[in-house]
C-alpha positions as CSV (number, residue, x, y, z in Angstrom):
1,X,119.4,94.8,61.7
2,X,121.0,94.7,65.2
3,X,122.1,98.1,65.2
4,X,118.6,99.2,64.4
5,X,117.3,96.7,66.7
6,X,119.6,95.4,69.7
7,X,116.8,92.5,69.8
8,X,117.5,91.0,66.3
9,X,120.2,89.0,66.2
10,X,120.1,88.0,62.5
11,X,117.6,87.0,59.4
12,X,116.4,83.0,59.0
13,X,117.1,81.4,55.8
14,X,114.4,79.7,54.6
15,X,115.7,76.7,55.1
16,X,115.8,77.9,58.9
17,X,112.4,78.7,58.8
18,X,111.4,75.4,57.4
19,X,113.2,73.5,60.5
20,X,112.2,75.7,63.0
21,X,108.9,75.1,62.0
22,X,109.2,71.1,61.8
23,X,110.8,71.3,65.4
24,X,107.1,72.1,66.2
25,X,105.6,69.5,64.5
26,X,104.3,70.9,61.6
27,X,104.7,69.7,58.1
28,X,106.3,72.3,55.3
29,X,104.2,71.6,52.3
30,X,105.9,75.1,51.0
31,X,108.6,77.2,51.5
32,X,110.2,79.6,49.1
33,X,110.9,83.2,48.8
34,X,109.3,83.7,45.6
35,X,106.3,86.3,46.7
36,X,109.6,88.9,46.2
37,X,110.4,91.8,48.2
38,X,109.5,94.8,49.9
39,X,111.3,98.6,48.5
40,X,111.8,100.3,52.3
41,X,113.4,104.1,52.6
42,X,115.8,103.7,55.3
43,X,114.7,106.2,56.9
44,X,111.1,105.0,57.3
45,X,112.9,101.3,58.4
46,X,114.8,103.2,61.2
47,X,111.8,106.0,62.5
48,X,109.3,102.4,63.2
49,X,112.1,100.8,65.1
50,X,112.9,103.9,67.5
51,X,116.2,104.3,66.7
52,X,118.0,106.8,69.0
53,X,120.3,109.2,67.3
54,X,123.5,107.3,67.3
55,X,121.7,104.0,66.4
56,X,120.7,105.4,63.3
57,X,123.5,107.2,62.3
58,X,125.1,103.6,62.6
59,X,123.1,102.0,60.8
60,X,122.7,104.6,58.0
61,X,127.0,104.3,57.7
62,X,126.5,100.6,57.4
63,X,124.1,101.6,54.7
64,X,126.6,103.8,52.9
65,X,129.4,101.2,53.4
66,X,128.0,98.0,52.7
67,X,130.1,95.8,50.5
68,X,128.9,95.0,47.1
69,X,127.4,91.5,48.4
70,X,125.2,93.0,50.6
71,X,124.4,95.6,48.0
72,X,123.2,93.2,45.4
73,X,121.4,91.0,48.6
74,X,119.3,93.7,49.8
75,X,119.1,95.9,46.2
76,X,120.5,98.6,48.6
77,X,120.3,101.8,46.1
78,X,119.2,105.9,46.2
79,X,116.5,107.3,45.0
80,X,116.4,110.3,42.9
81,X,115.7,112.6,45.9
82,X,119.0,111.1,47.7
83,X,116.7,108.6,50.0
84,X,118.4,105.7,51.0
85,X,116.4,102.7,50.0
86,X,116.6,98.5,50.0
87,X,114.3,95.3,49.4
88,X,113.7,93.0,52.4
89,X,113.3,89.9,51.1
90,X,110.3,87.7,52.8
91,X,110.0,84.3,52.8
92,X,106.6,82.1,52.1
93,X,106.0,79.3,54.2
94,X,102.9,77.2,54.4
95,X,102.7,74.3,57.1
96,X,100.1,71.7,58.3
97,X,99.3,70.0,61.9
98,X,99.7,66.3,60.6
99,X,96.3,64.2,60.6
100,X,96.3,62.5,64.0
101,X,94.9,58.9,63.9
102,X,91.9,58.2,65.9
C-alpha cells in the first residue's frame, strides 16, 4: 500500500479500529470483518491512486513476488486474461456516543 500510496503507512486490524474509535469516546457495539471482501484488478487499484510509472511497476513486482502469506491474506490470483487481481478485506464497525446523563 505504501508504494502505491507514499501516504499509507499500513492497514488497521480491527482490533485497531475498535480502540481508535473508543479513544474518541465512542462505544463499539460491533466490529468484525464478516461483510467479506472486495475482488480489485490491480491495475484499476494503481490507475485511482495516480501511480507514476516506477510506483506501479513496484508495486505490481510486489504483486508477483509476494510470499505465500500474503497470497492467501489478500487472495492475490490472475484472472484468465492475465489481470492481476486481490480481495481487500473491510472491516465493519458500528459505534455509539454514550447516553449523557442530564
Amino acid at each position: 500500500e505504501a508504494v502505491r500510496d507514499p501516504s499509507h503507512v499500513r492497514n488497521h486490524t480491527p482490533q485497531e479500529w475498535r480502540t481508535m474509535v473508543q479513544a474518541v469516546g465512542l462505544t463499539v457495539t460491533e466490529c468484525g470483518s464478516g461483510g467479506g471482501g472486495i475482488t480489485i484488478p490491480l491495475s484499476d487499484w494503481i490507475v485511482k491512486a495516480g501511480c507514476t510509472s516506477d510506483q506501479a511497476a513496484e508495486a505490481r513486482r510486489r504483486f508477483a513476488d509476494a510470499p505465500e502469506s500474503a497470497r492467501t491474506a489478500f487472495q492475490i490470483g490472475t484472472t484468465p486474461d492475465d489481470e492481476t487481481v486481490f480481495t481487500w478485506q473491510r472491516v465493519t464497525l458500528l459505534a455509539v456516543e454514550p447516553a449523557h446523563e442530564g
